[in-house]
C-alpha positions in Angstrom: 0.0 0.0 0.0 1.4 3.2 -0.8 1.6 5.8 2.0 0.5 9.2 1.4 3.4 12.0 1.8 3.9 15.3 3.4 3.0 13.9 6.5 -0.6 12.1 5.8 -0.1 8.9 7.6 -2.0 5.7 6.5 -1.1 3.1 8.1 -2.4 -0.4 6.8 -3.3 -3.5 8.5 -3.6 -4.6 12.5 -4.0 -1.6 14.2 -5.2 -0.7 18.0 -9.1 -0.3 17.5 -8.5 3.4 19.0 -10.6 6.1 16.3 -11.9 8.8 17.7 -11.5 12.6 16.5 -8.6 14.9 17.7 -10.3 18.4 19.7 -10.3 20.8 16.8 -12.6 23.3 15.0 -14.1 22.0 11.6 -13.9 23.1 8.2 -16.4 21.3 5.8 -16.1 21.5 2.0 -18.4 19.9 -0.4 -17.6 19.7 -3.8 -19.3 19.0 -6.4 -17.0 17.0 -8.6 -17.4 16.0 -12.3 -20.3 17.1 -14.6 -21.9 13.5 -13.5 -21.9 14.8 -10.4 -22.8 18.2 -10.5 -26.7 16.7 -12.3 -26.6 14.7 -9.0 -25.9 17.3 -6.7 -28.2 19.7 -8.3 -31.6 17.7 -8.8 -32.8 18.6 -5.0 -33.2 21.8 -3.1 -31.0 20.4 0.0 -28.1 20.8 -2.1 -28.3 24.1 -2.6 -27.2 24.4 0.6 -29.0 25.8 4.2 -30.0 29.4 4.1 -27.2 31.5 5.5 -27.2 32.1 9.3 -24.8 34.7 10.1 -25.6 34.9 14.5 -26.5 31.6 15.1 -27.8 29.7 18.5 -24.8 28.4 20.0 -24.1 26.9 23.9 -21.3 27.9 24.9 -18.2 24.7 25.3 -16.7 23.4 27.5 -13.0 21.5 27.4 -14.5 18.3 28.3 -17.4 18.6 26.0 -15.9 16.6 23.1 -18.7 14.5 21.9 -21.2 16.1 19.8 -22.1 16.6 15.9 -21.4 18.9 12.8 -24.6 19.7 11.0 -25.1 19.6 7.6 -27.6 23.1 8.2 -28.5 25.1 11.7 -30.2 23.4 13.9 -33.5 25.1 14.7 -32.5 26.0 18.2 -29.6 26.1 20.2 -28.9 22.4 20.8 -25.4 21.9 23.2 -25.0 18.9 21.4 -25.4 20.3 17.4 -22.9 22.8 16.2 -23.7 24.5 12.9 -21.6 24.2 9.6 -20.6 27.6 8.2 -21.2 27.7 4.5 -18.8 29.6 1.7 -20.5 29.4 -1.2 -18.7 30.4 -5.0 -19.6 34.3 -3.9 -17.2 33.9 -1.0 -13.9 32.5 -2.7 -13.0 35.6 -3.6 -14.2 37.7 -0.7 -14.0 35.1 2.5 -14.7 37.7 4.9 -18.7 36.6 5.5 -17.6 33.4 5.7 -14.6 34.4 8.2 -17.2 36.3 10.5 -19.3 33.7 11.1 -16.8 30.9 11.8 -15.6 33.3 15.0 -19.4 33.1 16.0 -18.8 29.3 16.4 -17.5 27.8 20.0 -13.8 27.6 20.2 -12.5 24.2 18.5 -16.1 23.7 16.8 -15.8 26.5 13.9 -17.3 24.4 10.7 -16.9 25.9 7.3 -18.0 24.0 4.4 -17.0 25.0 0.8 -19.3 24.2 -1.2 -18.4 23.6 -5.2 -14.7 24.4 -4.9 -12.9 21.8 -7.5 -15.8 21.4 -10.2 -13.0 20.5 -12.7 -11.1 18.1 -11.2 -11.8 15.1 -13.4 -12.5 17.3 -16.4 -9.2 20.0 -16.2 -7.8 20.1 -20.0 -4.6 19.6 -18.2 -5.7 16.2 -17.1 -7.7 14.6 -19.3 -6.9 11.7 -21.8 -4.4 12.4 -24.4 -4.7 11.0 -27.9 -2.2 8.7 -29.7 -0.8 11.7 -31.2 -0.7 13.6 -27.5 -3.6 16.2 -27.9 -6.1 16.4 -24.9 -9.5 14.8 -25.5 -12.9 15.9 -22.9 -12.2 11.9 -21.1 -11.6 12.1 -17.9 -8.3 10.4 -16.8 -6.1 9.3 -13.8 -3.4 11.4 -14.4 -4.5 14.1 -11.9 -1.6 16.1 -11.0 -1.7 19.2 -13.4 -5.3 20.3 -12.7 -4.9 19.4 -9.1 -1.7 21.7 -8.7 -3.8 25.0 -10.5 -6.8 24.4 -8.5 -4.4 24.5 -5.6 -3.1 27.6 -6.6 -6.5 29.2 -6.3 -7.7 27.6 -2.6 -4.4 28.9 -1.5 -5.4 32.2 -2.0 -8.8 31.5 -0.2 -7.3 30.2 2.6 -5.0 32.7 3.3 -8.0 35.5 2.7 -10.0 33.6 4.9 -7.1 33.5 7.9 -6.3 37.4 7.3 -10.5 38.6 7.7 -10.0 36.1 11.0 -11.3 32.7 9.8 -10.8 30.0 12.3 -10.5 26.3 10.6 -8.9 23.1 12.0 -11.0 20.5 10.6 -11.6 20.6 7.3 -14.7 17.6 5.2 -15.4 16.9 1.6 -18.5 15.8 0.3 -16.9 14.9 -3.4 -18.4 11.9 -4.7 -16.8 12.0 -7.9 -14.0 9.2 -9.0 -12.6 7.2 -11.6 -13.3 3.7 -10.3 -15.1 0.5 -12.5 -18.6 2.0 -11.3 -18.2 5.8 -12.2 -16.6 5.6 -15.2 -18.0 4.3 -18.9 -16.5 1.9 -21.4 -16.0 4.9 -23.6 -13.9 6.6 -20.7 -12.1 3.6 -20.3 -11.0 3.4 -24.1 -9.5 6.9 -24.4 -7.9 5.8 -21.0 -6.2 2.6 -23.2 -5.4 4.8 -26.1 -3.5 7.4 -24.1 0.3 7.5 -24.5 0.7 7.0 -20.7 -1.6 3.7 -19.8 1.2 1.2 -20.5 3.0 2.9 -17.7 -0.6 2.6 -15.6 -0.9 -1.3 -16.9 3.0 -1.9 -15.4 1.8 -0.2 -12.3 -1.4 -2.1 -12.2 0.4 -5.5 -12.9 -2.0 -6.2 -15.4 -3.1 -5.3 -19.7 -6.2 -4.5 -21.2 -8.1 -2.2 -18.7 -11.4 -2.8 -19.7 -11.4 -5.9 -18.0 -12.1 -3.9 -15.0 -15.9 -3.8 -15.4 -15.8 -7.5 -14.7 -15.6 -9.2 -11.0 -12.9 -10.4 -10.4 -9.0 -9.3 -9.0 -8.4 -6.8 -11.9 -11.4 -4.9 -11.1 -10.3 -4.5 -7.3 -7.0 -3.5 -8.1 -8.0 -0.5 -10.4 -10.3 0.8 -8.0 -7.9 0.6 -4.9 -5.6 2.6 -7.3 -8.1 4.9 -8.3 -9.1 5.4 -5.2 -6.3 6.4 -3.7 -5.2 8.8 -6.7 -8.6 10.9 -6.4 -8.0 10.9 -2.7 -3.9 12.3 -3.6 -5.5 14.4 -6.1 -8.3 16.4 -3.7 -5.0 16.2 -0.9 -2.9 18.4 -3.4 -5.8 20.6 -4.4 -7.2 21.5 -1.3 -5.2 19.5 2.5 -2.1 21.1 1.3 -3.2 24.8 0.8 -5.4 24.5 3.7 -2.5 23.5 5.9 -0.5 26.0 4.6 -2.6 28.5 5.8 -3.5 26.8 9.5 -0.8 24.0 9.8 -2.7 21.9 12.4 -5.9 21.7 10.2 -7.1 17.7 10.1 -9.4 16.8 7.4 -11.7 14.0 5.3 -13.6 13.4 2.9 -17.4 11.7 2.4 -16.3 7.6 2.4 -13.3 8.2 2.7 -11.7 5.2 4.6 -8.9 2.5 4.4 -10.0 -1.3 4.5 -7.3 -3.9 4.1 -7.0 -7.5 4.1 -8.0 -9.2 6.3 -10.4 -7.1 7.6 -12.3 -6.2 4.3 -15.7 -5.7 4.7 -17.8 -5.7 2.0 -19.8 -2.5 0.4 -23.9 -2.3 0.8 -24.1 -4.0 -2.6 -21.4 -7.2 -1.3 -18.4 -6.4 -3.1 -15.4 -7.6 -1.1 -13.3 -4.1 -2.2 -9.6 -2.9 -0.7 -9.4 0.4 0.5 -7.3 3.4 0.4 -9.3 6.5 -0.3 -8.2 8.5 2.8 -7.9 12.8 2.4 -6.3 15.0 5.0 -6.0 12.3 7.9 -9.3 11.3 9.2 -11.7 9.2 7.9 -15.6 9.6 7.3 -17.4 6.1 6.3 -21.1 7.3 6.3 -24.0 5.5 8.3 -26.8 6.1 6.8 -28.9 2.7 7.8 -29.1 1.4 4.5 -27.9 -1.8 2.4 -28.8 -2.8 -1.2 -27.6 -6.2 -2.9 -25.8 -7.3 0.3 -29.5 -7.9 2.1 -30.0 -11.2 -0.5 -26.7 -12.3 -0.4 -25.9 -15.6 1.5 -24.4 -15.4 4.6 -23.7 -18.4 6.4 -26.1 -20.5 4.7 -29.0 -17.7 4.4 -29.9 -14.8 3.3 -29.0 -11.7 5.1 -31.7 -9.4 4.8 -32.3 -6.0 5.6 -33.9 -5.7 9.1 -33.1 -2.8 11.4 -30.4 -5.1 13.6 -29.5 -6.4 10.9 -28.1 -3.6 8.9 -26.9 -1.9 12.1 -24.9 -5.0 12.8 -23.3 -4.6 9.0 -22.6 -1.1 9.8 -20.9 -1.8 12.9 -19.1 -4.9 10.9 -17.9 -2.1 8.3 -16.4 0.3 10.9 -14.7 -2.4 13.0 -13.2 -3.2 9.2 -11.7 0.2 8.9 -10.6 0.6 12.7 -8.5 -2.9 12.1 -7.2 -1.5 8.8 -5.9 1.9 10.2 -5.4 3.7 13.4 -6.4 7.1 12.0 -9.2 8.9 13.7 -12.8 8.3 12.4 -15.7 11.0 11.9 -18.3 9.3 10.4 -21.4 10.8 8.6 -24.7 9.6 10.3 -28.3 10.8 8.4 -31.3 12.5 10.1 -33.1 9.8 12.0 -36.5 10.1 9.8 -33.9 8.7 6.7 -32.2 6.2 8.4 -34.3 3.0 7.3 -33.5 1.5 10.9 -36.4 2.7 12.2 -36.4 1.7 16.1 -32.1 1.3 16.0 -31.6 5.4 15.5 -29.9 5.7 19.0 -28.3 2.3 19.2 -26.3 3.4 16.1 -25.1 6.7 17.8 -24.8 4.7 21.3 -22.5 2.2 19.6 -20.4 4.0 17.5 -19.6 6.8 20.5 -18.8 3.8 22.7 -16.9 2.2 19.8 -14.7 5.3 20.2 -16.0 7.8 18.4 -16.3 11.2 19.9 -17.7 13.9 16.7 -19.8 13.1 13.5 -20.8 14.9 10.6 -24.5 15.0 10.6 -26.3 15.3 7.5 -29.9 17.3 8.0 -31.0 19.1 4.6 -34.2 21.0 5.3 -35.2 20.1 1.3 -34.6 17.0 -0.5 -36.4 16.6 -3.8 -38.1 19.3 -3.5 -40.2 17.9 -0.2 -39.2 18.7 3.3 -36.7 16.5 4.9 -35.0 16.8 8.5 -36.8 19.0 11.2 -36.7 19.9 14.9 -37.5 16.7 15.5 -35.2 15.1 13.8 -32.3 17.4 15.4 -33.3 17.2 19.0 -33.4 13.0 19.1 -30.0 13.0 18.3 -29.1 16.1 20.3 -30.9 13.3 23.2 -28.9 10.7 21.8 -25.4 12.2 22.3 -26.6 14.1 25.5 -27.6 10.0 27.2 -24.3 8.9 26.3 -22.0 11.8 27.8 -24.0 11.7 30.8 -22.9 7.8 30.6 -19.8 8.6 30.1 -18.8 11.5 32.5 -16.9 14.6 31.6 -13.9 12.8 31.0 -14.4 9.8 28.8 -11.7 7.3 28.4 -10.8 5.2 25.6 -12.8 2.0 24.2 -12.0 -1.5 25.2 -11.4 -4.3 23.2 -14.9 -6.2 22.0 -15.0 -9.7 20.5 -15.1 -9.4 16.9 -18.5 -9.3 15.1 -19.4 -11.5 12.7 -22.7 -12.4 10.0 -24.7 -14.0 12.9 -23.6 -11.8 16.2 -26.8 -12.0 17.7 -25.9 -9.1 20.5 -24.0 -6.1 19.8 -21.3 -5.6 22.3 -19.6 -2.0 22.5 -17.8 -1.1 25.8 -15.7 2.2 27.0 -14.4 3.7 30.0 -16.1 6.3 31.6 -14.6 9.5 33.9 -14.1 7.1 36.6 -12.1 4.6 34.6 -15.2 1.9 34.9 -16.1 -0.1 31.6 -19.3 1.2 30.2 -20.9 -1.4 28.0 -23.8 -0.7 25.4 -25.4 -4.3 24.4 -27.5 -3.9 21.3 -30.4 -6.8 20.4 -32.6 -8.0 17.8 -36.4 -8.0 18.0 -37.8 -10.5 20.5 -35.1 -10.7 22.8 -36.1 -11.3 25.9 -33.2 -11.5 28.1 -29.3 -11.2 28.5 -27.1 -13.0 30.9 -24.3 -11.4 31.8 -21.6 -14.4 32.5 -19.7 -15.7 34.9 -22.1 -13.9 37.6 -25.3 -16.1 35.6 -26.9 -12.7 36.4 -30.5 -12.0 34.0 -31.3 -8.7 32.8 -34.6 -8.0 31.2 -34.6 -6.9 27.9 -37.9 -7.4 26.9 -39.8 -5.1 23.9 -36.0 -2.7 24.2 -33.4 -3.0 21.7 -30.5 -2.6 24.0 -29.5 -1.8 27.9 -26.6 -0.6 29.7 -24.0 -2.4 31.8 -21.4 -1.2 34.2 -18.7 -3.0 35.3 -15.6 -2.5 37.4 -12.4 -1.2 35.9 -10.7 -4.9 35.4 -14.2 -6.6 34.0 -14.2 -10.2 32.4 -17.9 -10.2 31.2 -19.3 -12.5 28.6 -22.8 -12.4 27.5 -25.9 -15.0 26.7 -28.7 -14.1 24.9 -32.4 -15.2 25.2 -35.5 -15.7 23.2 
């Protein structure tokens, strides 16, 4: 695996299960990527982004505060657990100082500026794209990303240092780009002005393999061309916009939407079942998204039936995919969770927030568009259950939360989800998840019963040296 320079450390393989975000302010960007992308991002009204909110609610913050979530827009009153996003929309590029006034609104370490649009030309810069036989530029999109990324680099450099001199505050800095070159973004046609470029039999020696259009078909070729594409979009977005930023505010972390390294032999497979290395990291977080949803993976076998797509049942995936990328790298994990009204585990909202928080992680990105397609979407409601959610588990926790503990490994048929943590007092906080019609868990060696019936998970506190195991009954 190649290992990302200037200091963006990816480090594959077994690695201490320990992800949880560094204290920092956040600055979001969203990009809108390709011309593929920008139809996508452009077909509802919550992409046009939340109206602006120059003053708005805040709590104040505390040092010992450190769990809580970034939203996606302002939540409709001042919730301590929901900080607001900043957006700088094109306008604000070349004037920053709107965008720098309302970041020194935010609490100190929680300033959140997204950017919204800022490399539309990545895939599609004349500088980058396919070369004919005879070296002229075609419109293909290619992975040669290095010029365009370097001039689009150029301009965020400006920004940034703008946005610093009007006063800005940024140290945590999210994409939303969606855009790539791997087997399922690209077409055939791409793929043959790819082969008839002067540089693919470079790319092919790299790859370890010829004819490149054998990457729309299952199989090791395909895997190996998306790991590498991966990682080059990911190297591509670091130039154009991690390095300027850090240039600008040198202790800035940062990732992007997905972004995440998986590695043998913890691969976990994607919502559709493809078993798919990993290496797509920007800046030096990482942001899988849990949103409650599977596709093809719900009528895939899994030891000997079908998996399907119940609420424990995807949540258990989801917390199978994030144990993946904590065994795959030690770097710090912000995921993206969705309003609860989206999530499609209706019942299992605050079991996903109780299990990844215990599971180490400490801020999320949390995606709450007031539109989508045109019909209203996330609401006070929506914000205050997982302003609840967070606010149950710190008080859980303490002020001073410690580090997770190691959990037995999940697997297709865990039939209880085990997530444990130290609290202020250095106790072991466990969160055990369960599926409909649980009745009961016994907690082991004590043979000690607790009644779970009609919940979908309890809480256990044990001592600081615990050696629990747990039984569950029907």
């Amino acid at each position: 695996m190649k290992t990302p320079t200037n200091g963006r450390v990816c480090k594959l393989g077994r690695a201490t299960p320990l992800a949880w975000a560094s204290a920092a302010a956040c600055v979001i960007i969203g990009l809108a990527g390709c011309a593929k992308q920008e139809q996508k991002r452009t077909a509802s009204d919550a992409d046009k982004g939340p109206p602006a909110a120059a003053s708005p609610l805040l709590p104040s913050a505390g040092p010992s505060d450190s769990i809580f979530a970034w939203c996606w827009s302002p939540p409709a009153s001042a919730l301590k657990n929901l900080v607001p996003m900043v957006w700088a929309r094109n306008r604000d590029y070349s004037t920053p100082g709107t965008a720098a006034l309302a970041s020194r609104a935010l609490p100190n370490g929680r300033a959140a500026l997204f950017l919204w649009n800022a490399a539309p030309q990545l895939l599609a810069d004349s500088l980058d794209t396919c070369r004919a036989p005879d070296g002229r530029p075609t419109s293909y999109p290619s992975p040669w990303l290095s010029a365009g990324a370097k001039e689009i680099a150029k301009r965020m450099a400006l920004f940034f240092r703008r946005f610093k001199a009007a006063g800005g505050r940024m140290n945590y800095l999210v994409l939303d780009y969606e855009a790539g070159l791997t087997s399922w973004q690209i077409t055939l046609s791409d793929m043959k002005a790819i082969e008839r470029d002067p540089r693919s039999k470079a790319l092919e020696k790299q790859l370890g393999f010829p004819y490149l259009s054998s990457v729309f078909f299952a199989g090791p070729n395909r895997r190996a061309w998306n790991l590498m594409m991966g990682r080059r979009v990911a190297d591509a977005l670091n130039t154009a916009l991690f390095d300027p930023a850090r240039a600008s505010f040198p202790t800035v972390s940062g990732s992007n939407f997905g972004g995440a390294d998986m590695a043998e032999p913890y691969i976990v497979p994607d919502p559709n079942d493809h078993y798919q290395a990993l290496s797509s990291v920007f800046g030096n977080c990482q942001s899988p998204a849990f949103y409650g949803k599977i596709g093809g993976l719900a009528y895939t076998d899994k030891d000997g039936r079908p998996y399907g797509n119940s609420a424990f049942a995807v949540l258990r995936y989801e917390m199978m995919y994030l144990q993946g990328v904590q065994h795959s790298s030690n770097l710090p994990i912000v995921p993206w969770v969705a309003y609860p009204s989206y999530a499609k585990t209706a019942g299992y909202y605050k079991e996903l927030i109780y299990q990844l928080v215990l599971r180490g992680v400490n801020r999320f990105l949390y995606w709450n568009p007031r539109q989508l397609n045109g019909q209203p979407a996330a609401g006070p409601r929506d914000d205050r259950r997982l302003n609840r959610c967070l606010a149950t588990v710190k008080q859980k926790l303490g002020t001073r939360p410690g580090a997770p503990t190691a959990s037995k490994l999940l697997n297709w048929n865990s039939n209880v989800l085990v997530a444990a943590r130290r609290d202020t007092d250095g106790r072991v906080l466990y969160r055990l998840t369960v599926p409909p019609g649980t009745r009961s868990i016994t907690l082991l060696p004590s043979r000690r019963k607790l009644n779970v019936r009609n919940k979908t998970g309890l809480w256990v506190l044990a001592g600081p040296r615990p050696d629990l195991s747990f039984r569950i009954g029907h």
